[in-house]
N, C-alpha and C positions, 0 to 999 in steps of 0.2 A: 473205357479207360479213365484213370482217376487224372483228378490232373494235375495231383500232387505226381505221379508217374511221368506225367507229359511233360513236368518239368524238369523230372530227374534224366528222362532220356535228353531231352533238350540240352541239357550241360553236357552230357555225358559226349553229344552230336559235335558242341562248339570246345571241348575239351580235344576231342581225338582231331583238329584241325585247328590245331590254336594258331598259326603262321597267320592262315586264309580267314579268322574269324576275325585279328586283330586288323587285317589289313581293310575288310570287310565295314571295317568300324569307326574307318577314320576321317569319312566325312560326317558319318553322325556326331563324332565327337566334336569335329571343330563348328558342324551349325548349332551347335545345345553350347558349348564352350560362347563363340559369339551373343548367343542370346545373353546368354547369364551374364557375361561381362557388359554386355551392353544395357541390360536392364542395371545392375547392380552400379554400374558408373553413374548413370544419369537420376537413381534414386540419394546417391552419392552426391553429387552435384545440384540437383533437388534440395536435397537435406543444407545444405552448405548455403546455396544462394536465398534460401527463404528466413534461415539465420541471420546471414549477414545485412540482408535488405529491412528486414525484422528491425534489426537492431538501428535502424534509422527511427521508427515507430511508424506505426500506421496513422500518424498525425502530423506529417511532414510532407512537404513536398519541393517539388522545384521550379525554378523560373530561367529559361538558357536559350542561347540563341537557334542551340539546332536540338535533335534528340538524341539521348544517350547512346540507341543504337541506331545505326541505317545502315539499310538493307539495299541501295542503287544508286549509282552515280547519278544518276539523275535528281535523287532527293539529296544528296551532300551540295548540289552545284545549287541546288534549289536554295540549303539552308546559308551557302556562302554567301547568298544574296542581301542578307538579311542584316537588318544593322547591328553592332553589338552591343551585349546587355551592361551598361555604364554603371558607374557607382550611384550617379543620381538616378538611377530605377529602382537599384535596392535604395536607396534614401528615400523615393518615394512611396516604394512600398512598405518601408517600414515606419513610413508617419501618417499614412493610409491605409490602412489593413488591421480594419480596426478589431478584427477575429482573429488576428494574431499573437501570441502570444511571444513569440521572439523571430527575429528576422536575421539572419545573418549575410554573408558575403562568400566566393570562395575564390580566386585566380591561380591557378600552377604552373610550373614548367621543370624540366627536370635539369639540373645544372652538377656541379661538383661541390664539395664542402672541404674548407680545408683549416688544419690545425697544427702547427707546429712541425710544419713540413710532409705530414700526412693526408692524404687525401680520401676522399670517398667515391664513389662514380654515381652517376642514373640516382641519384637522388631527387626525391621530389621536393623544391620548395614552394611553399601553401602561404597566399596572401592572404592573411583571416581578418576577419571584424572579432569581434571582443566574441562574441556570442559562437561563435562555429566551431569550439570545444564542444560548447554543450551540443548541438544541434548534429556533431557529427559524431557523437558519444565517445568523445575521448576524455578520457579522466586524468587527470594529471600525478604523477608519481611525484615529482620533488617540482618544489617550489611554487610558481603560480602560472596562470596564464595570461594573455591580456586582458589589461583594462580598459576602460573609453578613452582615458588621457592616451595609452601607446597610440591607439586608433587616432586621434586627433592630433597629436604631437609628433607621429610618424615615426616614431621612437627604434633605434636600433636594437632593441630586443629581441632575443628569438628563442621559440620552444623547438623542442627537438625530440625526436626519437632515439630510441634505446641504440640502435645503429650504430648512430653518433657518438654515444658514451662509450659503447663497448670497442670499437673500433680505433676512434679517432683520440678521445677523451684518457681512456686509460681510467687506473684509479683514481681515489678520491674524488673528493664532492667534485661534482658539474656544472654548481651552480659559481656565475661569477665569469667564466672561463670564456676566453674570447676566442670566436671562429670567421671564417670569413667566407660568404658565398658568393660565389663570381668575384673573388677580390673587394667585397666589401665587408666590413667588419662588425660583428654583432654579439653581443655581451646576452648568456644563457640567463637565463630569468626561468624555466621550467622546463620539465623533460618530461614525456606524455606514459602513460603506462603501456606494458608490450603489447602487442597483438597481433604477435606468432606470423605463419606465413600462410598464402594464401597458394593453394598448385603449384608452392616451390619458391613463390616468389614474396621475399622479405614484407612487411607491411609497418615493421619500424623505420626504414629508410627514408626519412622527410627529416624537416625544420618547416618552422611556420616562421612569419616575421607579420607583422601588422599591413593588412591590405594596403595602406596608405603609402607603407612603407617602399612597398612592392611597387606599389604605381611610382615610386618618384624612382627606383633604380631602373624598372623593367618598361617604363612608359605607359601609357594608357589608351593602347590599340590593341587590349586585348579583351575580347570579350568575358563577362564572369557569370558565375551558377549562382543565382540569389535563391536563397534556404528560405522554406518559413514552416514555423509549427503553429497549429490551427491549438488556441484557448477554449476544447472542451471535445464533445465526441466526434460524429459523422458528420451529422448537420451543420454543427459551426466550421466542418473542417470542410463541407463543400462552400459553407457561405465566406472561409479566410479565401477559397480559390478562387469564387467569383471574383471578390475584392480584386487580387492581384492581378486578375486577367482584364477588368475594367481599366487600372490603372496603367496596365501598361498599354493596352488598346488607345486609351487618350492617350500617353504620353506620342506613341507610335501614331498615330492618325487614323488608324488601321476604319476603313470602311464598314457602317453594320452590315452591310450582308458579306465582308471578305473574310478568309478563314484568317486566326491568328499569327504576326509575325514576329514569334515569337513561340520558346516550345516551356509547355506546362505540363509536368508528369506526377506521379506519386508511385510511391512503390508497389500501387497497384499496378501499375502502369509497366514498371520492372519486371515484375512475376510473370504478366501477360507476354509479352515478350522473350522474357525466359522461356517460359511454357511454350509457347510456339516453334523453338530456336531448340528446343530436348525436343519434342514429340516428332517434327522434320527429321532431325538426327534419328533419333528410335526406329521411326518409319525406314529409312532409308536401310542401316545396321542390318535389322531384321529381315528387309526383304534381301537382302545377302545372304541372310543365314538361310533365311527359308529353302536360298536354291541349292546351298550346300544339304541342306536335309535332304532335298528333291535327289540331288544326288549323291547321296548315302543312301538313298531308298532305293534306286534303281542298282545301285549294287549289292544290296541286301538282295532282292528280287533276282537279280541274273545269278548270286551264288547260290538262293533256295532253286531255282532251278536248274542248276549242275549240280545240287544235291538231291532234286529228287532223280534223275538221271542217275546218279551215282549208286542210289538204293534202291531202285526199282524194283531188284529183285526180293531186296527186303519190306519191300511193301509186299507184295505179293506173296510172302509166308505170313505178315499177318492179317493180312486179310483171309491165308485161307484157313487160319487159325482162329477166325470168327471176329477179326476187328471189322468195325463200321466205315461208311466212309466220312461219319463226323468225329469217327475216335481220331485215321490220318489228318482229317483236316484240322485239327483240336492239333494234332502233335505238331505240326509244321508251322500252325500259325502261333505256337507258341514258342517254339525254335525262333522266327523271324522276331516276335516281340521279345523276345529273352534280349537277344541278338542284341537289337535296338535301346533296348535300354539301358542293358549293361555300355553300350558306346554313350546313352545320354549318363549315365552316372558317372562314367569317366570326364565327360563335357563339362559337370556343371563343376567339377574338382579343380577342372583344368581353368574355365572359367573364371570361379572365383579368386582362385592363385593369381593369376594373371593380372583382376582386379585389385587385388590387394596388392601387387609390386609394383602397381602405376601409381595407386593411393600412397604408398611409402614411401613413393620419388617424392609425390606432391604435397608429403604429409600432411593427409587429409584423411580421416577416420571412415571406415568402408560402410557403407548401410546394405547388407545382404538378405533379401527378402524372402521368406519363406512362401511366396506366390510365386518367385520367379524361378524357384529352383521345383518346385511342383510343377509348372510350366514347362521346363524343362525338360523332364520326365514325362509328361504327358505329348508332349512334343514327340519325342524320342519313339515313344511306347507305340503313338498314333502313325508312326509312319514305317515301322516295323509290322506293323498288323496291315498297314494300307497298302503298304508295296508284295506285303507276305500274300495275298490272299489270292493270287492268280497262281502261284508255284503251290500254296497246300490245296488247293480247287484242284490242278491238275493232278497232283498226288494221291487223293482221295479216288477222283474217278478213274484210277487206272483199274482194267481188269485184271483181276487175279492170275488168271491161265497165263494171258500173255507177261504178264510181271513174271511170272514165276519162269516162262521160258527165257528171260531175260539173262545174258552173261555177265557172269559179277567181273 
């Protein structure tokens, strides 16, 4: 038998029982659907966080009292311990650190902003030193950002986000226009360029005002992120981190053999992290899907064997019409992989759909890989054959005579 034939009967098999083939099909589709969505998010998300973190430079790093992510109650109660990072740490490190090329400051909290009776919510406002524009690559659209004098003079100036303008501001110029956060009143000096939303959520919504500032309204019991960019490649940028890690170690008294108290990352440091935080996720997804395949397979499998049941006696004419028992076994196991694949190619459709209406909530651009949708299909294909192969084995070795006495 050809097996361009094998396949034509094969359709011909899942055509004349379309109800039992579609139903046949629907846990292959949602474990290949799972996969593809799941791979297709996190290369998504992949793509997104290696941009964004990117866009700090690989010549950056940071200096905070705990780490950007934790992972146990036990390590937050640990970092609560810990004293917080004061203004005079970034002043020391920034007149110490001598591989730095700029040093900045950062303090936040999220408050309201108000303008002429209008309001904003969940706003973030950002105590910055002069330099944390640059360091934290924001570019400014109108007017300017701070200077050392707002820094030193604690000046009520404030930069703000597009949020702000579109929102609160209305038309015309922004520059000039007085707003007040927490009922304090700050005169626009610059408005920062857009940058769009992040899985839904806005990333214009802030004002800055001068860290200084910030300490004299919000007090100075809050701990802060001191930035710094290393003045040249790898080497200077691991000799800017020694620097900073020396300096704070004196400042803190911290013992030579105790580990650091205090936390120092770089965006290596992000990605590691990330990576670990997808690949978990991945691992986990997948073993889901997997058992949905597991079970699409064993339904593949109990319906090739009420099919071959079904045709017994049609095996038994062609076998005594001179078919082989590897032309049956060829035809059922290709029945079972037809079966299965046609459910993975519904999967990965369904999949990627899927992926894309969650990326359109979060307006975030899909990255669809042409390995995961081959996976997909080989997925599919592998467990349509793996589950197929004990119903066309049975199929194959039935005897002729008794098939043939067989009641249709």
């Amino acid at each position: 038998m050809q097996f361009s034939e094998a396949v034509k009967l094969a359709l011909q098999s899942l055509w004349a029982n379309k109800l039992r083939s579609i139903l046949t099909l629907i846990g292959v589709v949602m474990g290949v659907a799972s996969v593809i969505m799941v791979i297709t998010l996190t290369n998504t998300a992949n793509d997104y966080m290696g941009t964004k973190l990117s866009g700090y430079g690989a010549d950056v790093f940071t200096v905070s009292r705990q780490a950007a992510v934790i992972f146990s109650a036990e390590d937050y109660f640990r970092f609560q311990k810990r004293k917080i990072v004061r203004l005079e740490d970034y002043q020391a490190i920034k007149d110490g650190c001598t591989s730095c090329k700029e040093v900045g400051a950062l303090l936040s909290k999220s408050t309201n902003v108000v303008h002429n009776g209008q309001s904003s919510t969940d706003t973030e406002v950002r105590g910055y030193t002069s330099t944390m524009f640059s360091l934290n690559n924001i570019n400014i659209a109108l007017g300017r950002a701070f200077t050392q004098a707002d820094e030193d003079h604690a000046t009520h100036n404030v930069v703000v986000g597009y949020d702000i303008v579109d929102n609160l501001l209305g038309d015309g110029d922004p520059l000039g226009k007085e707003i007040r956060v927490d009922g304090v009143p700050y005169i626009i000096v610059g408005v920062g360029e857009r940058q769009g939303k992040t899985f839904g959520q806005s990333q214009d919504n802030w004002v800055s005002v001068p860290i200084t500032t910030y300490q004299h309204t919000y007090g100075s019991n809050d701990s802060m992120t001191v930035y710094g960019r290393a003045n040249g490649d790898a080497k200077v940028m691991e000799r800017a981190e020694d620097e900073a890690r020396v300096i704070m170690r004196t400042r803190r008294h911290d013992a030579p053999d105790a580990p650091d108290s205090f936390q120092l990352e770089t965006n290596d440091t992000f990605l590691e992290i990330w990576k670990q935080i997808s690949q978990l996720f991945t691992f986990i997804v997948l073993g889901l899907a997997s058992i949905s395949l597991v079970v699409g397979g064993i339904v593949i499998m109990n319906i090739m064997l009420v099919s071959v049941t079904e045709r017994t006696r049609e095996i038994g004419v062609r076998k005594a019409l001179g078919a082989r028992q590897k032309d049956v076994l060829m035809q059922f196991l290709i029945e079972s992989a037809l079966m299965a694949t046609l459910g993975g190619a519904i999967g990965i459709l369904f999949g990627i759909g899927v992926a894309e209406l969650i990326t359109l909530i979060f307006d975030v651009s899909v990255s669809v890989s042409l390995g995961s949708v081959l996976l997909g299909l080989f997925m599919a294909a592998g467990t349509g054959i793996f589950f197929g192969v004990y119903p066309a084995s049975k199929a194959a070795k039935l005897d002729p005579i008794v098939a043939l006495r067989s009641e249709m």
